[in-house]
C-alpha positions as CSV (number, residue, x, y, z in Angstrom):
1,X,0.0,0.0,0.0
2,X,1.6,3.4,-1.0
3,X,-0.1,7.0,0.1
4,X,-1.3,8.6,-2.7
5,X,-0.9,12.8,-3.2
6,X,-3.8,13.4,-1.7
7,X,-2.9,11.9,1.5
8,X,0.3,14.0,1.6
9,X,-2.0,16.8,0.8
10,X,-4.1,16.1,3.3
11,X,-1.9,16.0,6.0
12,X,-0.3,19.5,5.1
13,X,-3.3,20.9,5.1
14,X,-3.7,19.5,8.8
15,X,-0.5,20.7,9.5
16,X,-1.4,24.4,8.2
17,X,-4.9,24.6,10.0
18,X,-2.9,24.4,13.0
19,X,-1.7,27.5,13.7
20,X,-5.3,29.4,12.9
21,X,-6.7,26.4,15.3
22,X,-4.3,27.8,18.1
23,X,-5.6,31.4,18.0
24,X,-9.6,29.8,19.0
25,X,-8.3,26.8,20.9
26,X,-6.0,26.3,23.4
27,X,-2.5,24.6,22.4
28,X,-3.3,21.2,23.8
29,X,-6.9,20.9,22.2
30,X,-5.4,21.7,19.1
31,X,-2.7,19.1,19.0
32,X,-5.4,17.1,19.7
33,X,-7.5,18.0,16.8
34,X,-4.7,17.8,14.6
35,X,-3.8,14.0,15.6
36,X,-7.2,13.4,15.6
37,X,-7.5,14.4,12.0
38,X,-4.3,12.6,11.0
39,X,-5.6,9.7,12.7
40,X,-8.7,9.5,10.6
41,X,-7.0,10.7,7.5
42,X,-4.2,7.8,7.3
43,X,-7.5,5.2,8.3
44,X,-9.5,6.3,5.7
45,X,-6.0,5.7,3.7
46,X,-5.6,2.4,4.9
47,X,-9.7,0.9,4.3
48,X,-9.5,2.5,0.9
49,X,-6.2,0.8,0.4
50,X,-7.5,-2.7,1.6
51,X,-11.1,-2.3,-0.5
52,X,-9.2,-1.9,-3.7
53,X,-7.5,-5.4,-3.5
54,X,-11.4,-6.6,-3.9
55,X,-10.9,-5.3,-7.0
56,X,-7.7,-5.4,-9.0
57,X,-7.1,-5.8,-12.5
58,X,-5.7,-8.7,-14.4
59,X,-3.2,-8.6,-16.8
60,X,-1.8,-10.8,-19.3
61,X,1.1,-10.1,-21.3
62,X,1.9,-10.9,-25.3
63,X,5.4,-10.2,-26.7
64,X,7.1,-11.8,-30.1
65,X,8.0,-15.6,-29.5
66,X,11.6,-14.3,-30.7
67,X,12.7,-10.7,-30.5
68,X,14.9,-9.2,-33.2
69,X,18.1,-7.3,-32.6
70,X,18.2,-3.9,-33.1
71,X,14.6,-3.6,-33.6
72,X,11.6,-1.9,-31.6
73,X,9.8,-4.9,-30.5
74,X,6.0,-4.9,-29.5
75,X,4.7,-5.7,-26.4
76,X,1.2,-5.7,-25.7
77,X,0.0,-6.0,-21.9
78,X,-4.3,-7.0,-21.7
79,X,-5.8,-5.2,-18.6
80,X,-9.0,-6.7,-17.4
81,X,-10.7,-4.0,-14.9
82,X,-13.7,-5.7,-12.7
83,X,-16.8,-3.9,-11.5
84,X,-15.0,-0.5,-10.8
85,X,-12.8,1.7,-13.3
86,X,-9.4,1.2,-12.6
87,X,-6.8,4.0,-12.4
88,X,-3.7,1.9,-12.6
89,X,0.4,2.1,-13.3
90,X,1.9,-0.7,-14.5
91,X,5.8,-1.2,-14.2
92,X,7.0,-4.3,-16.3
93,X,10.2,-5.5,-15.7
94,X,12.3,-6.3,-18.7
95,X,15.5,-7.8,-18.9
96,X,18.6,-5.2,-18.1
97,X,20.0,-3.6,-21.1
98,X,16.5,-3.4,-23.3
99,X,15.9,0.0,-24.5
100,X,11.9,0.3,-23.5
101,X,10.2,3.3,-24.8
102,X,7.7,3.6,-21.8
103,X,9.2,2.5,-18.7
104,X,5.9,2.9,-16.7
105,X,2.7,3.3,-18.0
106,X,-0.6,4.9,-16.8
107,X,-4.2,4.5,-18.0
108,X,-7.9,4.3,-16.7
109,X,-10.0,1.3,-17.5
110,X,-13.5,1.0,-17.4
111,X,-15.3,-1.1,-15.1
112,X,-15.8,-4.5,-17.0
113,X,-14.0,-3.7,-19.7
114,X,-10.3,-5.0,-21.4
115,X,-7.7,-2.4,-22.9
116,X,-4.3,-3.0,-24.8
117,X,-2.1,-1.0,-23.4
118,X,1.5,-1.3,-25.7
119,X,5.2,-0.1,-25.6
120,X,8.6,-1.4,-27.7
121,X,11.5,-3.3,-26.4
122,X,15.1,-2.9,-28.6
123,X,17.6,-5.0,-27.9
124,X,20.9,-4.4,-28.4
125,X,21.8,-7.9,-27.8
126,X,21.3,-11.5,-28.9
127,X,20.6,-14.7,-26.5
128,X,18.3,-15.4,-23.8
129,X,17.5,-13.2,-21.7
130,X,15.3,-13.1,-18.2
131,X,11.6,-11.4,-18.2
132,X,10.4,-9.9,-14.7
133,X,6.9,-9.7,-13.3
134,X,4.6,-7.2,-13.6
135,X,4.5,-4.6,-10.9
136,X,1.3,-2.9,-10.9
137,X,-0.5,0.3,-9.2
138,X,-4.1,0.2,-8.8
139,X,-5.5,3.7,-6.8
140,X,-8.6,3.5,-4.4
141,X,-12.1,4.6,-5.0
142,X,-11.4,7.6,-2.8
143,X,-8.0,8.3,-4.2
144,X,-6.3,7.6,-1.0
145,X,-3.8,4.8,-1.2
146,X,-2.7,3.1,-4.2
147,X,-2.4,-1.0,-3.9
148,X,0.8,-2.2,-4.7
149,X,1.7,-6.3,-5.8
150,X,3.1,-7.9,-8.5
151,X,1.9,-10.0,-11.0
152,X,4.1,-13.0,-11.6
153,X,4.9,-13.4,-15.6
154,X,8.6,-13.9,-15.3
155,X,9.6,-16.5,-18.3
156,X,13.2,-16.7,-20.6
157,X,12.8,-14.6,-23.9
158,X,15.1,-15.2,-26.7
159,X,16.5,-12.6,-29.2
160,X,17.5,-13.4,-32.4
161,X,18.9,-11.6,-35.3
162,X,17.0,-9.3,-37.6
163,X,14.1,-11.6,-38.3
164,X,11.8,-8.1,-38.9
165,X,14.0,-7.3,-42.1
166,X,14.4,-10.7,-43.1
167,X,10.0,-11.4,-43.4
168,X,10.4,-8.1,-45.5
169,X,13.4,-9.1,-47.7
170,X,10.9,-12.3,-48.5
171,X,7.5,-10.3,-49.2
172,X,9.8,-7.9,-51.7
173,X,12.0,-11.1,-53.2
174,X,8.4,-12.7,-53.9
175,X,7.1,-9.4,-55.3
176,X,9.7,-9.7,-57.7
177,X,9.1,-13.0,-58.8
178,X,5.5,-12.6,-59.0
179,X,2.7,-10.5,-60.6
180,X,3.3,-7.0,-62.3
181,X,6.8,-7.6,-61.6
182,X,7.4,-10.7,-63.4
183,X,5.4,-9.2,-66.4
184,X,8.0,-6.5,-66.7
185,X,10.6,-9.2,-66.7
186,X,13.2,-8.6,-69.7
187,X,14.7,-10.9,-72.1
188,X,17.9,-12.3,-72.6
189,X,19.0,-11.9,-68.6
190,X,19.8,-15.4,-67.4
191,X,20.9,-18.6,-69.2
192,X,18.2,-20.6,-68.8
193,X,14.8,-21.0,-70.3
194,X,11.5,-19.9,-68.7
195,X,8.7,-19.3,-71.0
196,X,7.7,-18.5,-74.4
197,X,5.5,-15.1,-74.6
198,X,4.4,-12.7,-77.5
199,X,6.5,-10.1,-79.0
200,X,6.1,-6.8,-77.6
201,X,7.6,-3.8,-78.5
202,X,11.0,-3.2,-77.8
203,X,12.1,-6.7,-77.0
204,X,15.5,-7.7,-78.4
205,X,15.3,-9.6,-81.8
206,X,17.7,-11.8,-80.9
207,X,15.7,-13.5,-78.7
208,X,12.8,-14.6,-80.8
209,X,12.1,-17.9,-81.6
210,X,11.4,-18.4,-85.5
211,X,10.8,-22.6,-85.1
212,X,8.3,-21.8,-82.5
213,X,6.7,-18.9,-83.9
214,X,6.5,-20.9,-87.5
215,X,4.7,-23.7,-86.0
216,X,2.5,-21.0,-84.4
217,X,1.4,-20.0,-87.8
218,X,1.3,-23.0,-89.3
219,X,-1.3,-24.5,-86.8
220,X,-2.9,-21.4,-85.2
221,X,-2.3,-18.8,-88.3
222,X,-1.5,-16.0,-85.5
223,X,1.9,-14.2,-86.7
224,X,2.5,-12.7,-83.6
225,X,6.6,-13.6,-83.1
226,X,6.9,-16.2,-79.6
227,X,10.2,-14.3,-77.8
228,X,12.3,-16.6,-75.2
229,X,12.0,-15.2,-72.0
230,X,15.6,-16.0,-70.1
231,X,15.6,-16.3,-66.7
232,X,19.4,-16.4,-64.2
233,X,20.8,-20.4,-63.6
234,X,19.9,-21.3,-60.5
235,X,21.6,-24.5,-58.6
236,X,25.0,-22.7,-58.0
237,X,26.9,-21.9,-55.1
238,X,26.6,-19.0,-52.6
239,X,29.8,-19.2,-49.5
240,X,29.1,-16.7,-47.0
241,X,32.0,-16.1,-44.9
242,X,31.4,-14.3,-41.4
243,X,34.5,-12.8,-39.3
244,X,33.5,-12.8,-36.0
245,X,37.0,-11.4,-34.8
246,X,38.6,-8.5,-32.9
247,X,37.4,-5.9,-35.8
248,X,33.8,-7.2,-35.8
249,X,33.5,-6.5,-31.5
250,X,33.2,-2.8,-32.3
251,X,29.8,-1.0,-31.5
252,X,28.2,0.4,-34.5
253,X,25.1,2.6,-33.5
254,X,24.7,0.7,-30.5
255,X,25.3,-3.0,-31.9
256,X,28.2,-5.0,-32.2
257,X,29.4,-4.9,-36.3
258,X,29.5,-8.7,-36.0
259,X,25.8,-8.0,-35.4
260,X,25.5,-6.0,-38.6
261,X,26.9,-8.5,-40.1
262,X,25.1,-11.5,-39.2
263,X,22.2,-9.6,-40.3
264,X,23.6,-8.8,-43.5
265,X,24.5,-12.9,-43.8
266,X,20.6,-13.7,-42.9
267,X,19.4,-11.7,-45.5
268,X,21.9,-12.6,-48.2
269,X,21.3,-16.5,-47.8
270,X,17.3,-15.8,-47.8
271,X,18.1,-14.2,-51.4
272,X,20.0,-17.1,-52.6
273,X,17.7,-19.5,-51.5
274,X,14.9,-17.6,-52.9
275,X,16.9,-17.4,-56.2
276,X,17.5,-21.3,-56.1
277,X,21.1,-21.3,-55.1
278,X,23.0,-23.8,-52.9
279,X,23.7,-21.4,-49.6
280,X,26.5,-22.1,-47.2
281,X,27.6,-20.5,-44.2
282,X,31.3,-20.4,-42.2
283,X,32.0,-18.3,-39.1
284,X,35.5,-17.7,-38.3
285,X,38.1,-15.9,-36.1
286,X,41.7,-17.9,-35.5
287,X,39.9,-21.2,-37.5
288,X,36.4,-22.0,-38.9
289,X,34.6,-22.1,-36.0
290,X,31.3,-23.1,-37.2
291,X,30.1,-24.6,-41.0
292,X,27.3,-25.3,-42.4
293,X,27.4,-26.9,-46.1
294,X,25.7,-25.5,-48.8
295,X,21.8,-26.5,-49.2
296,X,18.9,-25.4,-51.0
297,X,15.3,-24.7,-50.0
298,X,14.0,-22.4,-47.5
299,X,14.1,-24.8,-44.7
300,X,18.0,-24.0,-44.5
301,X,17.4,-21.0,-43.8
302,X,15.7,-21.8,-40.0
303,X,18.4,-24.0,-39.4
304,X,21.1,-21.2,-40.2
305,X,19.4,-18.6,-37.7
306,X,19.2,-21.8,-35.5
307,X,22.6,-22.0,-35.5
308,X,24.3,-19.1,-36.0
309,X,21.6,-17.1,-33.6
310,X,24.2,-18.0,-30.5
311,X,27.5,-17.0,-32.1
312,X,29.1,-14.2,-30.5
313,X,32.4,-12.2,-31.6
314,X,35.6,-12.4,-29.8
315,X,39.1,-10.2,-29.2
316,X,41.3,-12.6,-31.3
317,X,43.0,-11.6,-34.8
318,X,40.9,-13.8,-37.8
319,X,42.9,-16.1,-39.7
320,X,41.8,-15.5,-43.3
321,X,44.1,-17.5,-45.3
322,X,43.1,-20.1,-42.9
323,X,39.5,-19.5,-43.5
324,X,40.1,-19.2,-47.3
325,X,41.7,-22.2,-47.6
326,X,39.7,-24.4,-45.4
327,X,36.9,-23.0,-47.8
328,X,38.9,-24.0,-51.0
329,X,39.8,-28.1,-49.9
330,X,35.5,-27.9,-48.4
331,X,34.0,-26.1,-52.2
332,X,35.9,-27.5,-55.4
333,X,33.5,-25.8,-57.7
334,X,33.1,-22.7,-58.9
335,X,31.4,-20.5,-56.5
336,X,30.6,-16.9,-55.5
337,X,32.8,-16.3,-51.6
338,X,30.7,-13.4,-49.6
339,X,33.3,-12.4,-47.3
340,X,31.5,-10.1,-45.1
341,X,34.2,-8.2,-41.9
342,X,36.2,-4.9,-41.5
343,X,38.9,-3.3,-43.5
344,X,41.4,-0.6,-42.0
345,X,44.3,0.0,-44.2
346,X,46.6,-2.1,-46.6
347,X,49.1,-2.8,-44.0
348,X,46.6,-4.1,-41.5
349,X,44.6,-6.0,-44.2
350,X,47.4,-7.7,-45.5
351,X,45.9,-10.9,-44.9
352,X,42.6,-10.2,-46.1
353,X,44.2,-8.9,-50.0
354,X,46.1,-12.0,-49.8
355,X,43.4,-14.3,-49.3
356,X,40.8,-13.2,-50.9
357,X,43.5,-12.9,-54.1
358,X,44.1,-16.3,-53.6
359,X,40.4,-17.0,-54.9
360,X,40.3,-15.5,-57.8
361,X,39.8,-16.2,-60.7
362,X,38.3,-19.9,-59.8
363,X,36.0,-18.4,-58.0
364,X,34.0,-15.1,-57.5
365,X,35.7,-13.4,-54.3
366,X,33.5,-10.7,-52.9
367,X,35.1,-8.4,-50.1
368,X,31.9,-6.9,-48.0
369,X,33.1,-4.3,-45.3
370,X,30.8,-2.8,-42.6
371,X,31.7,1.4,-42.5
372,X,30.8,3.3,-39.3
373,X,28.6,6.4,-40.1
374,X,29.8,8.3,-37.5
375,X,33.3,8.2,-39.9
376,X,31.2,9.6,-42.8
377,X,30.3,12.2,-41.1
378,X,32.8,13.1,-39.4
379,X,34.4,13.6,-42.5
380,X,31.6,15.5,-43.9
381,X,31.4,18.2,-41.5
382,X,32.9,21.8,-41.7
383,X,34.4,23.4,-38.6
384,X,36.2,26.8,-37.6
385,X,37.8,24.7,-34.1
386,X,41.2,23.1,-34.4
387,X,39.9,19.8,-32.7
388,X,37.2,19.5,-35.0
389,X,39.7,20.1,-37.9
390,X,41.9,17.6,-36.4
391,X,38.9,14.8,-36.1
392,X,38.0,15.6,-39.4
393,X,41.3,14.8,-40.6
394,X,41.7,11.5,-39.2
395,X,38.3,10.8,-40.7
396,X,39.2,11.5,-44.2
397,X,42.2,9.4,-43.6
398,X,41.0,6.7,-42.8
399,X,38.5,6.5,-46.0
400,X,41.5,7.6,-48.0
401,X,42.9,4.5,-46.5
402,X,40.1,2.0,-47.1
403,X,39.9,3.6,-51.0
404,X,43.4,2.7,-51.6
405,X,43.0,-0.9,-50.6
406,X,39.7,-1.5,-52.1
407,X,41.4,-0.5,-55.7
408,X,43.6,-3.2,-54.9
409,X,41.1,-5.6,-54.5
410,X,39.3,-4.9,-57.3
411,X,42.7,-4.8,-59.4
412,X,42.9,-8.2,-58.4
413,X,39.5,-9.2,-59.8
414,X,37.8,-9.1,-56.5
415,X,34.2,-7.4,-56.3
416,X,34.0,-4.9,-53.3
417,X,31.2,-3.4,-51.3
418,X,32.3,-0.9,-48.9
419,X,28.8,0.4,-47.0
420,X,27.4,2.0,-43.7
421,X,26.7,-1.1,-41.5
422,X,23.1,-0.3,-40.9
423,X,21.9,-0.4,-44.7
424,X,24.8,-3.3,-45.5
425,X,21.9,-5.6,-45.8
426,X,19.5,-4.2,-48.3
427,X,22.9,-3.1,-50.4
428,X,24.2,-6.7,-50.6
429,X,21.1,-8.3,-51.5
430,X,20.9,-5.6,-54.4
431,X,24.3,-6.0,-55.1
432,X,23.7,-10.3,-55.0
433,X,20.9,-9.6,-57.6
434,X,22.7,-7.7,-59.4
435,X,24.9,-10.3,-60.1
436,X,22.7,-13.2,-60.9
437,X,21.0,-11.2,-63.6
438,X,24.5,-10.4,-64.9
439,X,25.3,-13.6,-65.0
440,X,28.6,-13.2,-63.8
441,X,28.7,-16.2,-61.2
C-alpha cells in the first residue's frame, strides 16, 4: 500500500490549519484536533487501500516468441478491470540492457472492460534473456492509497537476429518473382529458359524464336513472333564467410558490427535460397569455428538462424588464409565467396588482400566491409575549431585508407562493397541480384 498525493495533501493541510486552530483553541486541544484528524486521514487511507484489493485488475502479457536485434519490439499488456474503473500504473520489468520506450505506463480502465495497453523493447543484444513480473498500481475509489503487488509473468525470452528485415526481404524477393513484376521481366537476362510469350515492343530480336513462332502459324495462323523469356541459372553456389573477430566487436550505433553483419548474412542467404542457389555459411576468427554446407530450400534458412543465432564475436586476430583455404579443400567448384568483416588499411589488411586474391579467378571473391557512419560524417562536417579540424582529418584518412586498398582488390579481380553497417543488408542483397541477372557467377 503506497499514500497517494492526496494523503500527503491532506496531512499538510492539517499541519497548516494548526496555527489558525491555536488562536480559538488552546495549544493542547489543538494538538489534539490535529492528531485526531491525522488519525482518521491515514484510516480512511488504509480501508480504501484494503477495498481496492477486492478489486484489482488482471493482466496478461503478449510479446514476439523471438525478439529481433536492433529492432523496436511490441509488447502488448491486456488489462482486465472488474466492477469499478481502474486507475492503474503498470511497471513491467524487462530484462537489463532493453531499450523500452515507456518504462511505466498509466491508464484508466473501465469497469468490465479489457484495454491493450503497448510499448517497444530494442535489444541491443542477442541470446536469452530473463523477463520480470509485472509490478502494478491500482489507486482507491477515494484516491487515497494506491495498492501495490506484482503479478508473476517472469519467463526466458530469446533474441535473435534481424528476423523483422528478413520477413520483409521475403515479401519484396516474392514481389519480384510474381505478378506485375514478373510481367516486366526482360529478355535475354539469365541462361536458362523460362517461357515462351508474345512479342512486344522493344524486345531484343535476338531473342525470338522463328521454329516456335513458325509452327504457331502454321497450326494457329497467328503471326505474332513467340520471344524466349531467359531467366538467371539457378543450382549454384553461394559461401558466406562471417569474421567474427577482434574488428567485428566494435559497436556500431549501438550494436556490435559482427551484429551488422550476421544480419547482412541472414538476409543474403534468404536471397540465394529464394533465387534457387546452394547457400553455405562459415563463421570464423583464429579457424572456422562453425560450417554449415551449402543446401537449397527455404528450410535452410531456419536452421542457419538456428545455429548461428548463439555466435558471439571475440578479441582474437581472424585467420583469413586459414578461413580461405579451409573453404577451397571444403568447395571444389566454382562459386561466389561473400566475405562479409572490416577493412582498415593495406598494411593491417594484409591478410585479407592476400586471401581473398588467392580466390580468384576460380571463383567469384567478394570483399563486403561494414563502415561506421559516425566516420562519414565526421568527414563530412565543416568546422572553424582546431579539434574539430583535427577529427575531421583523421576521418578523411581513414577513407583515404580504405579507397586505396579497395582499388587493390578490385585490381585483383575481387568485387568490393564498402557500406554503412546499418543499410549493409538491403545493399548486398541488391548488389547479389545484381549479379545473378548479370550472369557473372
Amino acid at each position: 500500500m503506497v499514500p497517494s498525493r492526496r494523503i500527503y495533501l491532506l496531512l499538510v493541510l492539517g499541519i497548516a490549519l494548526a496555527p489558525l486552530l491555536s488562536l480559538l483553541l488552546t495549544i493542547r486541544t489543538t494538538i489534539v484536533i490535529t492528531v485526531i484528524f491525522d488519525a482518521i486521514v491515514l484510516g480512511l487511507m488504509v480501508v480504501d487501500g484494503l477495498r481496492v484489493r477486492r478489486s484489482r485488475v488482471q493482466i496478461i502479457r503478449e510479446l514476439p516468441s523471438r525478439l529481433s536485434i536492433g529492432r523496436d519490439n511490441p509488447v502488448v499488456l491486456k488489462v482486465t478491470s472488474r466492477n469499478t474503473n481502474a486507475q492503474i500504473e503498470i511497471s513491467d520489468y524487462c530484462p537489463t540492457g532493453f531499450g523500452v520506450s515507456a518504462p511505466t505506463l498509466s491508464a484508466i480502465v473501465p469497469s468490465n472492460s479489457t484495454e491493450e495497453l503497448m510499448y517497444t523493447v530494442h535489444p541491443t543484444q542477442r541470446g536469452e534473456f530473463p523477463w520480470g513480473n509485472i509490478q502494478v498500481r491500482q489507486l482507491g475509489l477515494w484516491g487515497l492509497a494506491w495498492d501495490d503487488w506484482q503479478i508473476p509473468q517472469s519467463l526466458p525470452v530469446k533474441v535473435y537476429p534481424d528476423l523483422v528485415g528478413l520477413r520483409s526481404l521475403t515479401i519484396r524477393l516474392t514481389l519480384q518473382s510474381s505478378g506485375s513484376m514478373r510481367q516486366s521481366r526482360q529478355t535475354g537476362i539469365g541462361t536458362e529458359f523460362a517461357e515462351l510469350r508474345n512479342y512486344r515492343t522493344g524486345d531484343d530480336l535476338r531473342f525470338i524464336d522463328w521454329k516456335a513462332t513458325a509452327r504457331r502459324v502454321g497450326a494457329y495462323g497467328n503471326a505474332t513472333p513467340l520471344v524466349r523469356v531467359l531467366e538467371p541459372e539457378q543450382e549454384q553456389t553461394l559461401l558466406i564467410l562471417l569474421d567474427r573477430g577482434r574488428l567485428m566487436t566494435a559497436k556500431v550505433q549501438g550494436l556490435q558490427r559482427f551484429d551488422w553483419g550476421l544480419n547482412a548474412t541472414l538476409s543474403l542467404a534468404l536471397a540465394g535460397l529464394h533465387r534457387g542457389d546452394r547457400v553455405g555459411v562459415g563463421v570464423f576468427d583464429r579457424q572456422i569455428h562453425t560450417w554449415i554446407p551449402p543446401e537449397r530450400g527455404q528450410h535452410h534458412l531456419n536452421q542457419l538462424i538456428d545455429r548461428l543465432t548463439p555466435i558471439q564475436p571475440v578479441l582474437l586476430e581472424s585467420d583469413y588464409l586459414g578461413a580461405v583455404t579451409n573453404v577451397v579443400q571444403r568447395q571444389t567448384r566454382r562459386a561466389l565467396v561473400v566475405v562479409i568483416t572490416d577493412l582498415i588499411d593495406v598494411t593491417a589488411s594484409t591478410e585479407l588482400l592476400a586471401a581473398l586474391s588467392k580466390l580468384a579467378p576460380r571463383y567469384l571473391p567478394f570483399c563486403v566491409t561494414l563502415r561506421d557512419p559516425q566516420v562519414d560524417r565526421l568527414a563530412n562536417t565543416f568546422t572553424d575549431d582546431v579539434p574539430g579540424a583535427y577529427t575531421r582529418a583523421v576521418a578523411l584518412d581513414l577513407l583515404m585508407q580504405r579507397q586505396v586498398a579497395y582499388a587493390q582488390l578490385k585490381q585483383k579481380g575481387v568485387l568490393v562493397l564498402d557500406a554503412p553497417a546499418n543499410q549493409i543488408a538491403d545493399q548486398l542483397v541488391e548488389r547479389y541480384l545484381q549479379l545473378k541477372a548479370r550472369n557473372q557467377l
